[in-house]
C-alpha positions in Angstrom: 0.2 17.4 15.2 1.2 19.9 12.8 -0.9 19.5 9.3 2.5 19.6 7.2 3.7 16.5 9.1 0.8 14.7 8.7 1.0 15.6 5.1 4.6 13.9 5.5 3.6 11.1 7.4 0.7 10.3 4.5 3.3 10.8 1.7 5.6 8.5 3.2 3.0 6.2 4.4 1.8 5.9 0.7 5.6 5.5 -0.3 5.6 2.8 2.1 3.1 0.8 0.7 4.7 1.3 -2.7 8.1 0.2 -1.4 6.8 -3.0 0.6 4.6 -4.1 -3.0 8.1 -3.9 -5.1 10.6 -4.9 -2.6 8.3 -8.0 -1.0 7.8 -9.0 -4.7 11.7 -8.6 -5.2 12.2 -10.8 -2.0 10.5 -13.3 -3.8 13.2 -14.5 -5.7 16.3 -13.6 -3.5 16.6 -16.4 -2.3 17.0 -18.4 -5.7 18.5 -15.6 -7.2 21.4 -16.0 -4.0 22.3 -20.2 -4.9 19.6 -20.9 -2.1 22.0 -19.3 0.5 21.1 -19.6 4.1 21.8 -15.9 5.2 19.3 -15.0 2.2 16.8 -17.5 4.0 16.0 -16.0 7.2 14.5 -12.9 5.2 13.3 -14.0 1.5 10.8 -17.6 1.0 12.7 -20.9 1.2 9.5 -22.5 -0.1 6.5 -21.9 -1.1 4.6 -22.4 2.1 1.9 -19.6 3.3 4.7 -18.8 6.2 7.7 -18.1 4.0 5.6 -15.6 2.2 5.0 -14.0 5.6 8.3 -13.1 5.1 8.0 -10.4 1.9 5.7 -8.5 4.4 7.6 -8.3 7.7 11.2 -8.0 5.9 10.1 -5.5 3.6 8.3 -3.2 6.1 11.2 -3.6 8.5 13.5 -2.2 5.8 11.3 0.6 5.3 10.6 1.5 9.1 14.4 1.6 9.3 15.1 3.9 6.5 11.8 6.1 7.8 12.3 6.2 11.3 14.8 8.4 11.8 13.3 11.0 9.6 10.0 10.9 11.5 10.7 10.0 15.1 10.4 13.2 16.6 7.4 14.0 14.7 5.1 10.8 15.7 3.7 9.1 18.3 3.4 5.5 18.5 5.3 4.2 15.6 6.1 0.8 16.3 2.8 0.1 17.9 2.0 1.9 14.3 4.5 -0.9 12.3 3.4 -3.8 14.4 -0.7 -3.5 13.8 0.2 -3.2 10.5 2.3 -6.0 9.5 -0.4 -8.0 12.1 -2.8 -7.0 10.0 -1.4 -7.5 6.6 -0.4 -11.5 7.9 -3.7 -12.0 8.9 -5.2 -10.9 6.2 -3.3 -13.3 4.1 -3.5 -16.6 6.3 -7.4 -15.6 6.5 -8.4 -14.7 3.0 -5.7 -17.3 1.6 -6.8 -20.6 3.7 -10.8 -19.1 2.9 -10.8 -19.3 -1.0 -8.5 -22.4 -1.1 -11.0 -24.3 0.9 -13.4 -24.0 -1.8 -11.2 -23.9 -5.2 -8.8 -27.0 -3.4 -5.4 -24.3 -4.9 -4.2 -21.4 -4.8 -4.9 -18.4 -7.7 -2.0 -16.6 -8.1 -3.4 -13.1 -9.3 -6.1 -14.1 -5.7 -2.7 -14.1 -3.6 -0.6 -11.3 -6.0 -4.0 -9.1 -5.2 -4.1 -9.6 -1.2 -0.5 -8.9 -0.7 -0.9 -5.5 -2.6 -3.9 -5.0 -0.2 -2.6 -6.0 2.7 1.0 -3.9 1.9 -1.9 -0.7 1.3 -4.0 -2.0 4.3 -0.8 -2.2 6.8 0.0 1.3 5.9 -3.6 2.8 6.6 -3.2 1.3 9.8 0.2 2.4 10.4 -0.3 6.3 9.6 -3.8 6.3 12.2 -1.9 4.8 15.0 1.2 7.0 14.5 -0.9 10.2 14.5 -3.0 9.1 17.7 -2.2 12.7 19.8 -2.3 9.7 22.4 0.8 8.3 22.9 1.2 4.6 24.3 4.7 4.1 25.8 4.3 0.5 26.7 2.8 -0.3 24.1 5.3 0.9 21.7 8.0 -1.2 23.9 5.9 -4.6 22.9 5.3 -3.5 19.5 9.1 -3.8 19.5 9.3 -6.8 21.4 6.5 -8.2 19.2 8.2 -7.8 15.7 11.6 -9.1 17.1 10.4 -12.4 18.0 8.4 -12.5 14.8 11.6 -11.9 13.2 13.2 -14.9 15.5 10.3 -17.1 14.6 10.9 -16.6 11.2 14.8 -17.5 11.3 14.0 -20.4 13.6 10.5 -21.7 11.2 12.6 -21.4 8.3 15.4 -24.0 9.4 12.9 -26.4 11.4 9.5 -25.5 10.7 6.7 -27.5 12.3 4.6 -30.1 10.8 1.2 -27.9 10.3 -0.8 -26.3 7.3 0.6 -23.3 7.2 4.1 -24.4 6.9 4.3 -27.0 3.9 5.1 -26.0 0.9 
């Protein structure tokens, strides 16, 4: 790959990250800010369960990768595999280090969760940029990575209205 793409690819990759911390702390409140409308629902929290706040993640890279992707498709390989390790790895990381430290202090800290979002937005895009430079490119796997973050997407609209009775989906 050519070095001034890669010098692209890291700038917007850093953009990124800076984009899914303000526009995932934005989606935050859309849903209020809407009159608690339905259409706002399937992409900002309904609640304050860990899996509504899933949502500021996926929804915010998605916008991103939309407005990026054309700009860089001819340059990369692998970006959705890229897209999907990273918002994988950004909602694991909150699920793990959330459920972790509110097992010992019995609730959450907000500036514990505030901090692993920002990580896990700066995190997702570390992975992202690697697996979009690989000189290896993974066709299948870029077809699941798509495949993959449209049924999170589904799972989200579908959670949001029925959400089953576990952990990580009461508020």
């Amino acid at each position: 790959m050519i070095k001034d793409v890669k010098n692209i690819l890291l700038w917007l990759s850093i953009i990124g990250a800076i984009f899914m911390i303000v526009v995932g702390s934005l989606l935050h409140f859309t849903y209020e800010w809407s009159g608690q409308s339905p259409i706002v629902g399937l992409f900002s929290p309904v609640n304050e369960s860990v899996w509504e706040h899933l949502k500021l993640g996926l929804f915010s890279l998605l916008i991103f990768s939309l407005i990026e992707y054309p700009i860089v498709k001819n340059y990369v390989n692998n970006y959705w595999l890229g897209k999907a390790v990273g918002i994988l790895c950004l909602e694991l990381m909150i699920i793990i280090i959330f459920y972790t430290y509110t097992a010992f202090t019995n609730h959450p800290i907000l500036f514990i969760d505030i901090s692993t979002y920002i990580i896990g937005c700066i995190v997702c895009a570390i992975v992202s940029y690697k697996l979009m430079n690989l000189e290896k490119s993974f066709p299948l796997l870029e077809k699941l990575s798509i495949v993959f973050i449209l049924i999170l997407v589904i799972l989200f609209a579908i959670f949001t209205f029925t959400p089953p009775k576990c952990e990580l989906f009461k508020s």
